[in-house]
NUTISE-404417 format. One line per 3 residues: number of its first residue (from 1); their letters; for each residue y, z, x of C-alpha. Coordinates in pm, whole numbers, plus 32768, in hexadecimal, padded with zeros to 4 digits. Each point is the difference from the previous one (the first is absolute). Layout:
NUM> a> Y:Z:X  ...
This chain:
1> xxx> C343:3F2E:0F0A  7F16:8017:8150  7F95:8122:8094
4> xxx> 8057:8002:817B  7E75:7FAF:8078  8014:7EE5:7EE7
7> xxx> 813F:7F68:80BC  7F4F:8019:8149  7EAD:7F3E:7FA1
10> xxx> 80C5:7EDD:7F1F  80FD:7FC8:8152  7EAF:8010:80FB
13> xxx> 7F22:7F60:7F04  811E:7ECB:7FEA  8011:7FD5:8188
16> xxx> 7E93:8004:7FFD  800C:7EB4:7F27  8101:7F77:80E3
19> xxx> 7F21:8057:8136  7EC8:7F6A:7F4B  80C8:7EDA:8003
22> xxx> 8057:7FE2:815A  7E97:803E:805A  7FB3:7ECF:7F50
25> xxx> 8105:7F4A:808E  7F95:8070:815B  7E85:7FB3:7FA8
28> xxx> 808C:7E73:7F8A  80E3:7FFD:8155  7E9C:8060:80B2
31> xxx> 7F4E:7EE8:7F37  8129:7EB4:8003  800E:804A:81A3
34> xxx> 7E8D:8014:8055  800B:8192:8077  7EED:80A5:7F1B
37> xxx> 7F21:7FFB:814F  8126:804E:80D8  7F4D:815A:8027
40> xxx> 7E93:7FE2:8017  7F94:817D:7FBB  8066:8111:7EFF
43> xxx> 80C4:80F0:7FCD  8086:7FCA:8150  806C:7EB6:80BB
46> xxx> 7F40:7F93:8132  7F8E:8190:7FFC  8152:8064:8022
49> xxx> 810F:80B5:7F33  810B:7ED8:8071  7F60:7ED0:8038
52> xxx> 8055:7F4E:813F  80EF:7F09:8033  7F49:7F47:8112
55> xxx> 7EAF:7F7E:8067  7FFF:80EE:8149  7FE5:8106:7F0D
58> xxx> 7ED5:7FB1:7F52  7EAA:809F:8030  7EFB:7F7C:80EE
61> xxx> 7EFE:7F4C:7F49  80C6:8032:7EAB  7F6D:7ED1:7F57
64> xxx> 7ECE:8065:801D  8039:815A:7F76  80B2:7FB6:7F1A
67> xxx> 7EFD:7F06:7F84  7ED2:80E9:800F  80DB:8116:7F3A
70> xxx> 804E:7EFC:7EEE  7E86:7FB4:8007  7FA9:814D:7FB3
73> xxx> 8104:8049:7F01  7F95:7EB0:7F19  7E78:809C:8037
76> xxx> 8085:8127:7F51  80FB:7F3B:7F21  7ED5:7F05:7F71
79> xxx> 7F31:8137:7FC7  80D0:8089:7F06  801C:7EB4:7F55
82> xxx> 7E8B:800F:7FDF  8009:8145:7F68  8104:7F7E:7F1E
85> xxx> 7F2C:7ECF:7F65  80A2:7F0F:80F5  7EF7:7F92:80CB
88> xxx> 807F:7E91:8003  815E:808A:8092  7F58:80CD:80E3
91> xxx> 7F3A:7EB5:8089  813D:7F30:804E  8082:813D:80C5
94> xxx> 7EC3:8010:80C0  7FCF:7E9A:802A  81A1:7F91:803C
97> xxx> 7FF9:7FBB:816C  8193:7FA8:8008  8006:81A2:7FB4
100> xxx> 7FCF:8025:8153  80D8:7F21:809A  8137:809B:80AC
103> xxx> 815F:7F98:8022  80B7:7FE2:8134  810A:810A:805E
106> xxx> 8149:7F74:7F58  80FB:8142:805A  80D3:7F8A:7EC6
109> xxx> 7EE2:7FF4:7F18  7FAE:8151:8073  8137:80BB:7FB4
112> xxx> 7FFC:7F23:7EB3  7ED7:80BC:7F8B  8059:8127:8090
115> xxx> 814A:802A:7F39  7F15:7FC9:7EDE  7F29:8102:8026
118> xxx> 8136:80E7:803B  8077:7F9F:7EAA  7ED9:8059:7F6A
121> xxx> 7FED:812A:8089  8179:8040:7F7E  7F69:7FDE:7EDC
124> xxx> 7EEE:80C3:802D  810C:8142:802F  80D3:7FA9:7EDC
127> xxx> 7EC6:7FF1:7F2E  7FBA:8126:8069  8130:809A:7FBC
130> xxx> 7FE8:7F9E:7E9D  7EF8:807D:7FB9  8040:816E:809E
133> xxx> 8160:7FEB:7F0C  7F0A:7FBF:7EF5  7F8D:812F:7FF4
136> xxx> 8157:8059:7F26  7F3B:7F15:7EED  7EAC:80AA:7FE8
139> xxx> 805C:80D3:7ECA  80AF:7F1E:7F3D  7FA3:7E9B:805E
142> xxx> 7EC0:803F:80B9  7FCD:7E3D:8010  8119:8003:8105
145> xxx> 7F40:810B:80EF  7ECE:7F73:7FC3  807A:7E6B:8049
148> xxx> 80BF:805F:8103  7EC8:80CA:8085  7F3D:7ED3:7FD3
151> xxx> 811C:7F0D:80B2  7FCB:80E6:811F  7EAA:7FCB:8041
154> xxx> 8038:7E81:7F98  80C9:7FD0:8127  7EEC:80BB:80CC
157> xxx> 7F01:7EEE:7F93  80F0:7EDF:8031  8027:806E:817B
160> xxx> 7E7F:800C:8011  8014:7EA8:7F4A  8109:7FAF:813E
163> xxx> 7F0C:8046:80D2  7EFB:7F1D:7F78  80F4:7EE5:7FED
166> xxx> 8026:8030:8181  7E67:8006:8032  7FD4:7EE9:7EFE
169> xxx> 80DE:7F25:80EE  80EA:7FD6:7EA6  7EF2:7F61:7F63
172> xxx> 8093:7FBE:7EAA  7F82:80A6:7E94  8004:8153:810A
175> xxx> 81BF:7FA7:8003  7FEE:7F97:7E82  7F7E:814F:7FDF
178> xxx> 8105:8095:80ED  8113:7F7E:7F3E  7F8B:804A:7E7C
181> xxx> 7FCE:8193:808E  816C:7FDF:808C  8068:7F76:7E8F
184> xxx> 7F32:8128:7F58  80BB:810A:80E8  8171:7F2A:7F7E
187> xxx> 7F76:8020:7E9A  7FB5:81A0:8005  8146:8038:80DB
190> xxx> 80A4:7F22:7EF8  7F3F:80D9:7EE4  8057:813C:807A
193> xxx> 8155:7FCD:8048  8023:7F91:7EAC  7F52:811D:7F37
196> xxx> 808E:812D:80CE  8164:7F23:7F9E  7FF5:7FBA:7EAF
199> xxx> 7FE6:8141:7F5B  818E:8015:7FD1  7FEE:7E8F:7F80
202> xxx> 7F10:8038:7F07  80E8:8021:7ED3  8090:7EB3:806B
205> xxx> 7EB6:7F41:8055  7F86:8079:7E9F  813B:7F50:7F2B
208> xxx> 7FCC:7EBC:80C6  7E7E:7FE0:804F  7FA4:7FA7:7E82
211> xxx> 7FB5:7EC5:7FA6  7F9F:7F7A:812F  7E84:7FFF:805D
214> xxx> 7FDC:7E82:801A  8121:8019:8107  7F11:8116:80A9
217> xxx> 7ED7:7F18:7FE2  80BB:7EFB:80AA  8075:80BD:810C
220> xxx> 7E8E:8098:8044  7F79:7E9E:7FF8  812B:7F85:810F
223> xxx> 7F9F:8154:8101  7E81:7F67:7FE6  8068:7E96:8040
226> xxx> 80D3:808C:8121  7EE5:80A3:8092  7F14:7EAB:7FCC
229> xxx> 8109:7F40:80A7  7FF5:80E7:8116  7E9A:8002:805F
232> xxx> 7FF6:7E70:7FC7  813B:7FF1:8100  7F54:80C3:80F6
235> xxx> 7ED1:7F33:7FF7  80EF:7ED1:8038  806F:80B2:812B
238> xxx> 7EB5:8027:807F  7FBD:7EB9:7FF3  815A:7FCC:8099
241> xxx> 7F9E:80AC:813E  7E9C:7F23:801E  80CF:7EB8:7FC2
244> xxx> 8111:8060:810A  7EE5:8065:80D6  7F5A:7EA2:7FE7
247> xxx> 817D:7F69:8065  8014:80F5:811C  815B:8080:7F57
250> xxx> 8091:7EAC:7FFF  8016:7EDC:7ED4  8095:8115:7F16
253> xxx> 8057:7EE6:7EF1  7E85:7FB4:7FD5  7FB4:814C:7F9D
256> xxx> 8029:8002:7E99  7F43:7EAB:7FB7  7F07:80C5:809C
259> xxx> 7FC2:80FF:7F13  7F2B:7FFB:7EE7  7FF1:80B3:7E84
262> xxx> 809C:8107:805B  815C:7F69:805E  7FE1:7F68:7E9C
265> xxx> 7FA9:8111:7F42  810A:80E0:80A7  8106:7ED9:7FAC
268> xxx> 7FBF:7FE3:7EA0  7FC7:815D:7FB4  8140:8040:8099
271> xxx> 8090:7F0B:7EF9  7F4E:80D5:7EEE  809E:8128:808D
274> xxx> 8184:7F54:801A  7FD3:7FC3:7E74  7F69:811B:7F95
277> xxx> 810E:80D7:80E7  80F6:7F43:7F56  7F63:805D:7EA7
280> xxx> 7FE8:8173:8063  8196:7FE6:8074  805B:7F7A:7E9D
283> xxx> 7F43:80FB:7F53  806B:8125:809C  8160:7FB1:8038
286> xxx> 8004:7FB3:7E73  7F74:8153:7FA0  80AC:80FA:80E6
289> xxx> 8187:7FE9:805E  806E:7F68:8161  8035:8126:80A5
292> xxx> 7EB5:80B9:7FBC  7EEB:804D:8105  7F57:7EEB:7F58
295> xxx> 80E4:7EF2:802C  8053:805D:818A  7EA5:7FEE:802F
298> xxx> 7FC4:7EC0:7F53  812A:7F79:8094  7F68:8046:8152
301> xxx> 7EB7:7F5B:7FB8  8092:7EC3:7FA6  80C0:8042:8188
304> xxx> 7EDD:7FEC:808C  7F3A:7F35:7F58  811B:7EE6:8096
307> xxx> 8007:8069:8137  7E96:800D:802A  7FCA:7E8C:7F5D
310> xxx> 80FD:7F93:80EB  7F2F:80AE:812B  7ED3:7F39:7F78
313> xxx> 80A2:7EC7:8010  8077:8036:814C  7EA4:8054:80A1
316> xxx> 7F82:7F06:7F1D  80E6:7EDF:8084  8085:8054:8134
319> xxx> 7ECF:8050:80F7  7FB3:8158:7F87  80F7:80E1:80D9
322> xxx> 7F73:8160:806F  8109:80B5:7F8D  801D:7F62:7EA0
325> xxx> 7E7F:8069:7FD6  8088:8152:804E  811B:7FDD:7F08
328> xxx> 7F09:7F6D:7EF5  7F1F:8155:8010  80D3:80E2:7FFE
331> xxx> 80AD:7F6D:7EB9  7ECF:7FE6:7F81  7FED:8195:801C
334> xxx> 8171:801F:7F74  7F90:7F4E:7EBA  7EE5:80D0:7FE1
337> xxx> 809C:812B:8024  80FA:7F93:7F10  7F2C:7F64:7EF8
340> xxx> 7F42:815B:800C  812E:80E0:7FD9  8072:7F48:7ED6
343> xxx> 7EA6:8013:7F35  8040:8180:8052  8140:7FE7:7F76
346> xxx> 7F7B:7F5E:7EDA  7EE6:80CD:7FBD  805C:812B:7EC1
349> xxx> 8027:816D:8078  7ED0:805F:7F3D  7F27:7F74:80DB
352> x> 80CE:8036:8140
């Protein structure tokens, strides 16, 4: 049985996952409509707490400002990626003049971002509330305080990494980035949840986690395709954003035949992943009953995996709707988060 603090950090620790997952859905809303630059500063929004709704509101001279500021920030940005052993990186920064360019004030696209950034700071409390419950763990499961230590100050770097996503004028490997740290914070929510859980399971995981490590290996190697999937889809929609830029928004239908390797890659791994999914389904639905943990999870893989093949077939042939892209990322997160809880579930107690 749980001890009371255990209760409270598995019930906050699950509606952190489900916040990390709004976040992300908030951050693909941002992306599909064209808000990431709705505010041009950070933390706040036009150098307020609650960004205005009009363009009497703004600043005198806020382009301008705002432009110098984000100047000054890459400066200090590109000389950390020097010290790093990215002086190539650092270049581009210093040499991107589009950086600099500014946006003009869209109120909508403002309060788009700006319900973003409240989300993530949502996050940011709930995080923090984990990892003060944690505490309960440091004697006998010390991982849990120490991940959830380590979430904490995750999040603290992905803000920063925010930030530079608003300086960088959302110039792209700086959102892959973005979006694998968001997936990293999913996978040690998703950890710790399970391992402060589990301990009243363990009897059962032990009678029904023999005999499967090939199912594990397969399950490891479907959370890594996942992830390559994701960073090839966000490079697609980088290059989504310069071809709708050279259309001026319009000629949707050309967009795809304008994309190169990437779209063709991310289309035939995705086959790979459909068959190997399907693979993974039959093997652990033949090895554990159909109502384990392991066959509800399964089960909701395969879901997904539909529903998001369907999504890629709609942006693929039918003009590339915003809010399908939105639809399409944040299933992409689901899976991942799925495919990772069930290698957890399938992983022996003696190593747990």
């Amino acid at each position: 049985m749980y001890r009371s603090g255990e209760k409270r950090f598995i019930m906050v620790n699950k509606l952190t996952i489900i916040m990390i997952f709004l976040v992300i859905l908030a951050g693909g809303v941002v992306r599909s409509t064209g808000s990431g630059m709705g505010c041009p500063d950070w933390p706040k929004c036009f150098n307020r707490l609650i960004p205005p709704t009009d363009v009497s509101q703004l600043p005198a001279d806020w382009e301008q400002d705002y432009v110098d500021g984000r100047e000054k920030k890459n400066e200090r940005f590109a000389k950390s990626l020097e010290k790093l052993g990215f002086a190539e990186l650092a270049l581009k920064i210093r040499n991107d003049e589009s950086i600099l360019e500014h946006e003009e004030f869209n109120a909508a696209k403002t309060w788009t971002e700006y319900i973003n950034r409240l989300t993530g700071a949502i996050l940011g409390v709930f995080l923090l509330a984990s990892f003060a419950l944690s505490f309960t763990f440091l004697r006998s499961k010390k991982r849990v305080f120490y991940l959830s230590l380590f979430n904490l100050v995750l999040v603290f770097f992905q803000a920063w990494m925010g930030s530079i996503v608003v300086s960088t004028n959302l110039t792209p490997w700086v959102i892959t980035v973005h979006m694998l740290i968001a997936l990293v914070i999913l996978a040690i929510s998703i950890y710790t949840y399970f391992y402060a859980k589990i301990v009243s399971d363990r009897i059962n995981l032990l009678t029904t986690s023999t005999g499967v490590v090939w199912v594990r290996v397969l399950a490891i190697a479907m959370v890594i395709l996942t992830l390559i999937q994701v960073v090839i889809g966000t490079d697609i929609r980088e290059s989504i954003d310069m071809i709708s830029a050279s259309f001026n928004g319009g000629n949707r239908e050309l967009w795809i035949s304008k994309l190169g390797e990437s779209f063709l890659w991310h289309r035939e791994l995705a086959l790979v992943t459909i068959i190997l999914n399907g693979l993974l389904f039959f093997m652990v639905r033949s090895r554990f009953s159909k109502h384990s943990e392991h066959s509800q999870i399964v089960n909701v893989i395969v879901i997904l995996l539909i529903v998001q093949v369907v999504s890629g077939l709609v942006l693929a042939y039918m003009g590339m709707p915003a809010y399908m892209q939105t639809v399409h990322l944040i299933l992409s997160a689901l899976v991942f988060g799925s495919q990772y809880y069930l290698t957890l579930l399938l992983k022996k107690p003696a190593i747990i």
